[in-house]
N, C-alpha and C positions, 0 to 999 in steps of 0.2 A: 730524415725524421720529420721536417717540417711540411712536406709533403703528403706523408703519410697520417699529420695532425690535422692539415688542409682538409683531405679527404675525407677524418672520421666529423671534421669541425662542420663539412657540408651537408654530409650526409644525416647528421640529426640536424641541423638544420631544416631538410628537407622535410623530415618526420613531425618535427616542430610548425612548420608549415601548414599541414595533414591536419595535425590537432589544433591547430587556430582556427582552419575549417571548419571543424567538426564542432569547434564552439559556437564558431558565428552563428553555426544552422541550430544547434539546442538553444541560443539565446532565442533567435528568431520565433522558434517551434514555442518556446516557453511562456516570450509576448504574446503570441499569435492565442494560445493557450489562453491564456488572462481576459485578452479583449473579444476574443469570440464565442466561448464555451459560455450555455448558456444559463441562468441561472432557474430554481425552482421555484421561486413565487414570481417570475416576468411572465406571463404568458396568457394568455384570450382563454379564459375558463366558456369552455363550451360543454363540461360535464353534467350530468342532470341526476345520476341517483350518486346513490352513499351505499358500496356493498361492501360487506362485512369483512375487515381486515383483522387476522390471525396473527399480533407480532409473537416470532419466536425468538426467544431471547437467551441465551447458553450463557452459563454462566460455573467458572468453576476457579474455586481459590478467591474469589471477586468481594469480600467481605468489608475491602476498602470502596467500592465503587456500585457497589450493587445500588445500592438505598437512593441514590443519588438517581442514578438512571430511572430506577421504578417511580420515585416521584416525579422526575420530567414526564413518562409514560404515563401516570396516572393522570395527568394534568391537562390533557389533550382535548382538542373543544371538538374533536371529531368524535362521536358521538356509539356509532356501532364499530365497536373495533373490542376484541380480547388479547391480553396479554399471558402467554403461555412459556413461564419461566423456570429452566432449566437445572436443577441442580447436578451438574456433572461430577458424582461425586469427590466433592470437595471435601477438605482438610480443615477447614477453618468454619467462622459460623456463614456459613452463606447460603446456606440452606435453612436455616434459624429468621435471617430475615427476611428469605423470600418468602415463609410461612407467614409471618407475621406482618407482612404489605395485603397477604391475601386477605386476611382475615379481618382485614380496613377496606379492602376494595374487591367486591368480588368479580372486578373483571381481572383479576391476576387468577391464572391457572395453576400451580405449584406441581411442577413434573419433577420428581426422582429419578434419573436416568438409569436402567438397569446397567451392570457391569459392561463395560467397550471391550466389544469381540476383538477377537484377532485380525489384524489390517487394516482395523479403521484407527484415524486420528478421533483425538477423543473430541474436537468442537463438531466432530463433522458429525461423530455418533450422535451426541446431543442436539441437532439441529433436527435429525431424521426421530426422536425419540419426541420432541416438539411438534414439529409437522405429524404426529401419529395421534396426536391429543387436537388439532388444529381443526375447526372448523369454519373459518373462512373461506370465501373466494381469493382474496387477495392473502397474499402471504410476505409479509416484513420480515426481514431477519436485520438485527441490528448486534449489539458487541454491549455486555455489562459495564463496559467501562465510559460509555456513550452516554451525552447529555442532548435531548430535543427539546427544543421552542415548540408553543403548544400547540402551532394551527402545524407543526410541521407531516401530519399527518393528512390533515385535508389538503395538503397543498398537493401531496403526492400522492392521488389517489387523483384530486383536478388534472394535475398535469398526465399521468398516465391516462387517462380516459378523453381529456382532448386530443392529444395527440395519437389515439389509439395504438399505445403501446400494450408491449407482452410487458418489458421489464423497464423497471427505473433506476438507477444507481446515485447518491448523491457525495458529494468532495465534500467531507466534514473538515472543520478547521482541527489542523493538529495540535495538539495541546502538550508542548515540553515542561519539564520540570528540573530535568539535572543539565549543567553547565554539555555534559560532552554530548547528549542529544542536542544542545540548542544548536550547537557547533557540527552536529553530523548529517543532520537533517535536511538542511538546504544543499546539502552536494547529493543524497537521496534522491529527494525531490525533483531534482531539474528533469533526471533519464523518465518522469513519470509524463512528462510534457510529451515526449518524442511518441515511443511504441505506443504507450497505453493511455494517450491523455483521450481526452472529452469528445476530440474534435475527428479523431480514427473510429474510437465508438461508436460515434452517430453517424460515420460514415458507410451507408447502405454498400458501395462497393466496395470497402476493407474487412477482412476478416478480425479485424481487431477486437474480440469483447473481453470484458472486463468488470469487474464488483468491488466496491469498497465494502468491507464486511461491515463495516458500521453502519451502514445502510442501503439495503436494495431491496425493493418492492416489486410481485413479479404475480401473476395468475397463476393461480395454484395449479390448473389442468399445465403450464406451459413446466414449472418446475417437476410436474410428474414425466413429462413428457420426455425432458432432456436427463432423468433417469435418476431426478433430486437427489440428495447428498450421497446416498450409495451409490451414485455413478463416477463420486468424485472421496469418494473414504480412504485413498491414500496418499490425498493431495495435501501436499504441506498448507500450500496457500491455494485455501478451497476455496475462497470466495474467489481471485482471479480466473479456475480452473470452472467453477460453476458459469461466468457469465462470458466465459470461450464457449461453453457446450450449448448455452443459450443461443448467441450470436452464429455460428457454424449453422447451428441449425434451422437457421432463417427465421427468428423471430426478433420482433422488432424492438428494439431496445436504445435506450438513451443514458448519457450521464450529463448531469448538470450541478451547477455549483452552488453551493448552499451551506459556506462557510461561515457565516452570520446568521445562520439559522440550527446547526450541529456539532457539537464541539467532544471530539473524540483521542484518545491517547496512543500515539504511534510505541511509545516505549519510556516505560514509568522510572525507571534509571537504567546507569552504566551495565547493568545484567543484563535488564533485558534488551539492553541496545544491540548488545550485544552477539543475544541468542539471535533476537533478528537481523541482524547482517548477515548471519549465518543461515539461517534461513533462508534467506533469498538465494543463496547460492550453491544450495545440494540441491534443488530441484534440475537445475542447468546441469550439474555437475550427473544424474543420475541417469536424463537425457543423451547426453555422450559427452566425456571424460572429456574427450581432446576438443570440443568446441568451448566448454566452459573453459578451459585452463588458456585458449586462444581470447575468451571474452576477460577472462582474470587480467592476464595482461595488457589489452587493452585499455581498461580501465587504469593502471596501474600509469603508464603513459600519459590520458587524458585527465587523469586527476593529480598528479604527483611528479611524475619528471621534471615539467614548464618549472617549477617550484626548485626541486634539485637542483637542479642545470642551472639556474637564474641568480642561484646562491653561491654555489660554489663558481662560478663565472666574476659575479660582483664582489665577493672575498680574495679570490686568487684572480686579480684579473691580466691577461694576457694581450698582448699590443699586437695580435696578425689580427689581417682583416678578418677571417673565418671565426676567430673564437671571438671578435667583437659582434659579426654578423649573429652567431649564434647565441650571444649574448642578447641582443636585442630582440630576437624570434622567442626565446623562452620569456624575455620579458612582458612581449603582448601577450604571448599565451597566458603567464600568469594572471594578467592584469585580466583576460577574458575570463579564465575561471573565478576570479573577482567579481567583476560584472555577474556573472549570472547566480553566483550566491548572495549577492545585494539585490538581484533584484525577486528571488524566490525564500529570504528572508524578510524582506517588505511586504510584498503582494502576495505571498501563499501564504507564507506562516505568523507572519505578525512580529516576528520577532526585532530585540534590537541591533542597531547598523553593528557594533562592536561585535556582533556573533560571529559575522559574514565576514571580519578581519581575521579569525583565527578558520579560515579556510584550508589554508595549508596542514593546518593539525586535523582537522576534520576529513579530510581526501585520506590521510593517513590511516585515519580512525580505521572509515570505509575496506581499507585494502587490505590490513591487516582482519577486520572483521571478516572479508571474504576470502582468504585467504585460509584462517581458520575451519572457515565452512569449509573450502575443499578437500583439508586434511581430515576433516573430521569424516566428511560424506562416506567412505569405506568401512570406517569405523562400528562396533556394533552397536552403538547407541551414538546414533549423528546428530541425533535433534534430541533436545529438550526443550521443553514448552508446557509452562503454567503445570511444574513439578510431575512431568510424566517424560520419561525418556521412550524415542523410537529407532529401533534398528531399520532403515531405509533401503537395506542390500535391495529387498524383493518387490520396492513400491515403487511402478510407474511412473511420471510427472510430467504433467503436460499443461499447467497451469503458466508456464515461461515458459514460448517456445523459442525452440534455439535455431 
């Protein structure tokens, strides 16, 4: 028997080992992140004209957030630019305000989005239902729930034209409101360092592209080109899916940081924390079944075991050397999933120390939230999102690739 304890007591050990690696590298990935990605007002303005930006803005159910965004957008010292504002047929009055911003500022355009055909998501219908009213060269798309600083227009329209880019993307600061986002978001955030952070984007020879839908600035000929939102209308997370189809396609694209200049809302409570966990994980799940359910667990390990194992070790503790060894391996592990929610609660999100101590309930949140996604993925209505349910059996997703 104690042999047989030896054996199981090494061999997660071993595993615990693996996941202390795999932190030190997302810590690494994470600073690396922070001090090199670059930000949108640093940079040698070498632009010379001012051409005409087209923000398209979607907006649906948005009655708490609308008004808010349209006065940061009307407030803008950049000078030729229209705002073309979406009412995705919404429930609430938000089509009532977006009337009534217009009829103060005629650079607000008021689009009514006709009925969402069959297989499209409905931000994605309303983004292509915007861009059909759009007459700019340049084309913004941002998120109703988004607030801009006012040059942040000219700044990103400077930096695209010095650097002669197709597209811009910028990392808005996220903006929590309920205790269990404050606490879920920093274990979120850290995997956003690794695949899909700044520093893969602007990197010419990765295929890594990427869009915060809160903000991405792009040539209009360049988003007709990679087949704009109808090439991506059954992507959960189109914005992701849109600035892969940019990047594959060899145009040139960057993301910079611009967190003290954007302040956007990842998930406005416990619901929608929720719907989005789930989210992120019927895309992979629809990709193929048995890699997701391989990444499920994964996760489940690198967020949550160290923790398990560390508690029930230090409550029941046992005097072999194997179960004290592995007592101490989940201990650093724990302590590293620590570390990197303190330090992506600091430096990403703003939040305070005390958030980044209820980690262990947060990793939970995460795995049971993706977990739900997977069961749900089969299901006939997998996703709901801003009061519209989607059957996902027949829609592609290539937005995460697996």
């Amino acid at each position: 028997m104690e042999l047989f304890a030896d054996i199981f007591n090494y061999s997660i050990t071993a595993i615990l080992i693996g996941i202390c690696g795999a932190w030190v590298f997302l810590i690494k990935s994470m600073v690396n992140s922070f001090r090199l990605t670059p930000y949108l007002d640093k940079f040698e303005n070498t632009s010379k004209t001012r051409p005409k930006v087209s923000i398209i803005l979607p907006a649906r159910n948005e009655e708490e957030f609308i008004g808010k965004c349209l006065e940061s957008l009307c407030q803008q010292d950049y000078e030729n630019y229209e705002i073309v504002a979406i009412d995705d047929s919404s429930e609430d009055s938000t089509a009532r305000i977006i009337s009534e911003y217009a009829k103060k500022n005629s650079k607000i355009i008021p689009v009514s989005a006709r009925p969402k055909p069959d297989g499209w998501m409905g931000k994605n219908w309303a983004c292509m239902e915007g861009n059909r009213k759009a007459t700019g060269t340049l084309l913004l798309f941002t998120d109703a729930d988004t607030k801009h600083s006012k040059n942040v227009i000219s700044l990103a329209v400077a930096h695209l034209q010095s650097f002669n880019l197709d597209a811009l993307s910028a990392i808005p600061k996220m903006l929590t409101f309920d205790f269990w986002t404050k606490i879920t978001l920093p274990i979120i955030s850290t995997f956003l360092h690794t695949r899909f952070s700044a520093l893969n984007v602007n990197n010419p020879s990765k295929k890594t592209g990427y869009f915060f839908g809160s903000f991405f600035i792009l040539k209009k000929e360049t988003y007709e080109e990679v087949g704009m939102h109808e090439g991506v209308k059954q992507e959960i997370i189109e914005d992701g899916a849109l600035g892969k189809k940019v990047k594959e396609s060899g145009y040139k694209m960057k993301m910079v940081r611009a967190e003290h200049l954007i302040e956007a809302i990842w998930a406005r409570d416990k619901d929608t924390l929720w719907n989005a966990l789930k989210r992120l994980m019927v895309p992979l799940y629809l990709q193929s079944g048995k890699i997701a359910i391989g990444i499920f667990f994964a996760v489940v390990f690198l967020l949550f075991v160290p923790f398990l194992l560390f508690s029930i070790y230090a409550i029941f503790p046992v005097e072999s050397i194997s179960a004290k060894i592995l007592c101490i391996s989940a201990a650093i592990a724990s302590s590293l999933i620590y570390t990197s929610a303190i330090i992506e609660a600091k430096f990403g999100l703003e939040l305070r120390f005390i958030h980044a101590l209820f980690a262990p309930i947060g990793s939970l949140v995460v795995i049971l939230g993706f977990l739900a996604g997977l069961l749900q993925a089969k299901s006939t209505s997998s996703v709901t999102w801003r009061g519209r349910s989607y059957s996902m059996k027949d829609h592609n997703q290539s937005s995460i690739s697996v």
